[in-house]
Structures are given as C-alpha cells and as structure tokens.
ROLUM-480962 format. One record per residue (C-alpha): residue number from 1; x, y, z. Coordinates in steps of 0.2 Angstrom, whole numbers. Layout:
<semars>
i: NUM; X: X; Y: Y; Z: Z
...
</semars>
This chain:
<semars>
i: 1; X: 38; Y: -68; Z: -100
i: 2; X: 33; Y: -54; Z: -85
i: 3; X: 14; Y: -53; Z: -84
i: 4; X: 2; Y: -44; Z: -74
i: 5; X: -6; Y: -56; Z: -59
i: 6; X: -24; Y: -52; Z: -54
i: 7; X: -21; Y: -62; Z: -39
i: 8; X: -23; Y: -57; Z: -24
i: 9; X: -9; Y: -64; Z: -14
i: 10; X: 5; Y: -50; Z: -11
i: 11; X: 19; Y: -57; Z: -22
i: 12; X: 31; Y: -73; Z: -22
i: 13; X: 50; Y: -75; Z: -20
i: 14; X: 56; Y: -87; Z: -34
i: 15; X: 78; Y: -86; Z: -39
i: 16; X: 79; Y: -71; Z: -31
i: 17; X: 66; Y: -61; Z: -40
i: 18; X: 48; Y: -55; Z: -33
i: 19; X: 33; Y: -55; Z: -43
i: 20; X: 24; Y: -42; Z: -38
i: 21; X: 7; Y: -43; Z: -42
i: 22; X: -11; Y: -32; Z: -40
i: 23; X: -15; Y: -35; Z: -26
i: 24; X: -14; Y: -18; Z: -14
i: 25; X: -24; Y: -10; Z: -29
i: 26; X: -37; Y: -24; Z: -26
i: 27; X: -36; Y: -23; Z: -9
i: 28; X: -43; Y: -3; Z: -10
i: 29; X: -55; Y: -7; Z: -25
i: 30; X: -63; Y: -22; Z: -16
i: 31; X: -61; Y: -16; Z: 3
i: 32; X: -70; Y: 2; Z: -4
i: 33; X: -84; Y: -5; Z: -13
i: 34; X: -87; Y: -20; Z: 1
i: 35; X: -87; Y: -4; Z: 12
i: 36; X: -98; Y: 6; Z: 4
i: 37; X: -113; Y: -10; Z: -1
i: 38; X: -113; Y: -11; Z: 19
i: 39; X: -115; Y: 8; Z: 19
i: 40; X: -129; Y: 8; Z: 6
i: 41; X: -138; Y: -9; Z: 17
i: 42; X: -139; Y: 2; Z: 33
i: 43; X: -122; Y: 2; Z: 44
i: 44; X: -121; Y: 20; Z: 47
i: 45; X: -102; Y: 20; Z: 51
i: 46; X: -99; Y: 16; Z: 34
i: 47; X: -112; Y: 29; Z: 25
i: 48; X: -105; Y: 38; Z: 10
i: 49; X: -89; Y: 37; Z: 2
i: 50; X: -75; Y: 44; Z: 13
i: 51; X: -82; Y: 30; Z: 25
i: 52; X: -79; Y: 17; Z: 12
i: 53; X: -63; Y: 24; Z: 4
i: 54; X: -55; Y: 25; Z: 22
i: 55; X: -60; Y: 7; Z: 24
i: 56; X: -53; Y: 1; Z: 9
i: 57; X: -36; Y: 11; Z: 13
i: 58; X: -36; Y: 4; Z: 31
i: 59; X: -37; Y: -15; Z: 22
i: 60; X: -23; Y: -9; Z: 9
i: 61; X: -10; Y: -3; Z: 22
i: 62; X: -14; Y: -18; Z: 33
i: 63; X: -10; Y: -28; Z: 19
i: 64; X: 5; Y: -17; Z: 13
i: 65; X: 12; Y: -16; Z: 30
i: 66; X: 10; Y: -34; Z: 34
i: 67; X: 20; Y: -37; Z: 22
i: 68; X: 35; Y: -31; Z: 29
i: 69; X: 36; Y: -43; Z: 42
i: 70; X: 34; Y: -58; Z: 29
i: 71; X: 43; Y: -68; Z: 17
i: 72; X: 44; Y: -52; Z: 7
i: 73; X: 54; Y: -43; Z: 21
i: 74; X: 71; Y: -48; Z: 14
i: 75; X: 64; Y: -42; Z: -6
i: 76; X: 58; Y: -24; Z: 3
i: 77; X: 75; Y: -24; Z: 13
i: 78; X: 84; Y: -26; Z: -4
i: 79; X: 75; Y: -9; Z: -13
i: 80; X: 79; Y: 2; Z: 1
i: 81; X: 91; Y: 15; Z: -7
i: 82; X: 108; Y: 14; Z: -2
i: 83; X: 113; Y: 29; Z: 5
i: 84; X: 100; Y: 23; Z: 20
i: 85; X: 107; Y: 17; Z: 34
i: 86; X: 101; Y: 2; Z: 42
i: 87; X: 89; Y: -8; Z: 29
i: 88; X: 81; Y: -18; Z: 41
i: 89; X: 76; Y: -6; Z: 52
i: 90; X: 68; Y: 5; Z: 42
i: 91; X: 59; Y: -9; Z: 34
i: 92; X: 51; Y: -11; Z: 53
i: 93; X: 48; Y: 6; Z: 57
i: 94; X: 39; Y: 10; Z: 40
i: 95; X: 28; Y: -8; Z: 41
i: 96; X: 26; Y: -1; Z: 59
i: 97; X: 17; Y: 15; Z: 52
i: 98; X: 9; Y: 8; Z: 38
i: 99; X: 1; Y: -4; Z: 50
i: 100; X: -2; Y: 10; Z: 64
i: 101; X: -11; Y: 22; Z: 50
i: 102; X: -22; Y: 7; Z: 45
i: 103; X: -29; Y: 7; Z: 61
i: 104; X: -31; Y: 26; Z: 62
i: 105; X: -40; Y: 26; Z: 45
i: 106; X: -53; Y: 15; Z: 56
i: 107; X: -56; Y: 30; Z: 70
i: 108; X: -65; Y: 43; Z: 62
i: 109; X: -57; Y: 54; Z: 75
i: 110; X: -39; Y: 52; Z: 68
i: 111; X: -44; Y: 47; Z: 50
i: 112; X: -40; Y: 62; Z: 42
i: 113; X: -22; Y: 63; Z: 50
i: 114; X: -18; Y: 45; Z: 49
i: 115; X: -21; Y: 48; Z: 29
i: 116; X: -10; Y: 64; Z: 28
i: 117; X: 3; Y: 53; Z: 37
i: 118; X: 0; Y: 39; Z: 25
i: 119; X: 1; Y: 51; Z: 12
i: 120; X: 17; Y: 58; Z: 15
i: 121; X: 25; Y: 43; Z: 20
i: 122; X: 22; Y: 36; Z: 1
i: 123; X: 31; Y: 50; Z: -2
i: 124; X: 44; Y: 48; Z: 6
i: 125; X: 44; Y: 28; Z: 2
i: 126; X: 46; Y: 31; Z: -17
i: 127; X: 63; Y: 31; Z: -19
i: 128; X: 60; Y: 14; Z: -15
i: 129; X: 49; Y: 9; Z: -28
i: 130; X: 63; Y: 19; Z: -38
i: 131; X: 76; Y: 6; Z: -35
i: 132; X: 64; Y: -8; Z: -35
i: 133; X: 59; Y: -3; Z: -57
i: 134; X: 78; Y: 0; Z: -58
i: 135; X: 85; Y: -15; Z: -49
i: 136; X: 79; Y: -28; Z: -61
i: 137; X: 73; Y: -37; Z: -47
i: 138; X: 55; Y: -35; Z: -52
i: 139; X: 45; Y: -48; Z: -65
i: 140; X: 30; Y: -40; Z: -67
i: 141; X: 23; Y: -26; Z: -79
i: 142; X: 19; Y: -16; Z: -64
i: 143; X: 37; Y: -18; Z: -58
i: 144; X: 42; Y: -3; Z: -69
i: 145; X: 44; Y: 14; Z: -66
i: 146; X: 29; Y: 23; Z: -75
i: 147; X: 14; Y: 9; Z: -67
i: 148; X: 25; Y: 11; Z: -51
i: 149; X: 23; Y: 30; Z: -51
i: 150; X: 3; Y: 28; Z: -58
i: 151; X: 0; Y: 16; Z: -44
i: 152; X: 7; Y: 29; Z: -31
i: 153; X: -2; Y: 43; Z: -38
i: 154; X: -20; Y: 33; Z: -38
i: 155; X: -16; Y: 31; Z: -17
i: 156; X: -9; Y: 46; Z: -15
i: 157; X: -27; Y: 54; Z: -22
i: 158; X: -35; Y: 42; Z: -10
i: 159; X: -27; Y: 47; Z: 5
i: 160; X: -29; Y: 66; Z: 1
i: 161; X: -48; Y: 63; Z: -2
i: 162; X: -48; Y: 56; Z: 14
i: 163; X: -37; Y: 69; Z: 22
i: 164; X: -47; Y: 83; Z: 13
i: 165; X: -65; Y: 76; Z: 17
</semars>
C-alpha cells in the first residue's frame, strides 16, 4: 500500500519502481528554520528571512540536483518526456543547474537571479513530474499529479520570494 515517507533520504529504487519520499520539502523546511535560528543568535549573513529561505532553497537544490548523478539517475532518466532528445544528457545539464543555482542562492550578489533561474527551470522540468504521476512508476502519495503540482507551486513561491525580495 503507497504511503507517504517522512524520511529524509531522497527516495529508493526497488523492482523498478521509486519511492519518492519528503524529503526536498524537508530539506527547505529544516534548512530555512536552521537558517533563520542562526539568524535570530547573531550571524548577520543570515538575518531575516530571505536570508534563511535562500539557505533552505540552496540545501534543497543541492539535494535535488545531487540527485541526478546517483542511484536515482536512471529513475529521473526514465520520466523525461519522450519527445526529448537524449535523456541522459539533459538529466546532467538540469542536475548541473540545479546544483550551480544552489550555490548562487548562497551569494547574495546572484541570489536573486540564481532563484529566478531556478524558478523557471521548475517550470520548464514539470512535464517531468507529469510523466513521472502518469507512468505508474511512482509508489508514493506524493507521486501523483495534484501533490506533485502543490509541491512545485510551494517552491516556486519560494523562489519568487526570493527573487522578488
């Protein structure tokens, strides 16, 4: 029976199918609040909440974009749409960017674009998560289409907060 995971480990591989579990959610939740407690005990580089929020992004998209050069590159490589060519690569290139946009989050000086980029490139990525709720591949609850989408639109708000702030 699919269930939802609290776990924070990205996701396992079993027969073919992948569990995916909360853990980017997590990720920005915790990241954000660790973030912002170091904020509140005196690290000025992490005063207020665009501070923490880009922080907990950054830890998201590192997690997220690590994970297309794991276990899971084969599950990712599998969801994106057909009518794209070459899977593989563009499984690189957008881990490449995820990755890359983390680490702008962390430079206030590129922050702000590094989160509109972000932004749009979860845009351009959802056809993905499409696919992925109507392969069946999926276990979890969260695998479906309408979580998928609620999921995308909670980051999305997050990067345009931080793109707007």
């Amino acid at each position: 029976m699919p269930y939802i995971d609290f776990d924070l480990v990205i996701g396992k591989i079993e027969d073919g199918m992948i569990e995916v579990r909360m853990a980017p959610l997590m990720t920005l939740l915790v990241g954000s609040a660790l973030a912002w407690l170091l904020g509140l005990a005196g690290v000025d580089a992490l005063e207020g909440w665009q501070a923490a929020l880009r922080v907990g992004l950054a830890a998201m998209f590192a997690l997220t974009g690590t994970a297309h050069f794991t276990r899971r590159r084969a599950a990712l490589t599998s969801i994106v749409p057909a009518r794209l060519p070459r899977p593989e690569l563009l499984v690189t290139i957008t881990g490449v960017l995820e990755l890359a946009g983390a680490l702008g989050l962390l430079v206030p000086l590129t922050s702000r674009l590094a989160a509109g980029c972000l932004g749009v490139l979860m845009v351009v990525m959802f056809p993905a998560n499409v696919r992925a709720a109507r392969s069946g591949v999926l276990l979890s609850p969260l695998s479906r289409l309408a979580p998928r989408t609620v999921l995308q639109i909670v980051f999305l708000a997050a990067c345009l907060a931080v793109a707007l702030s």
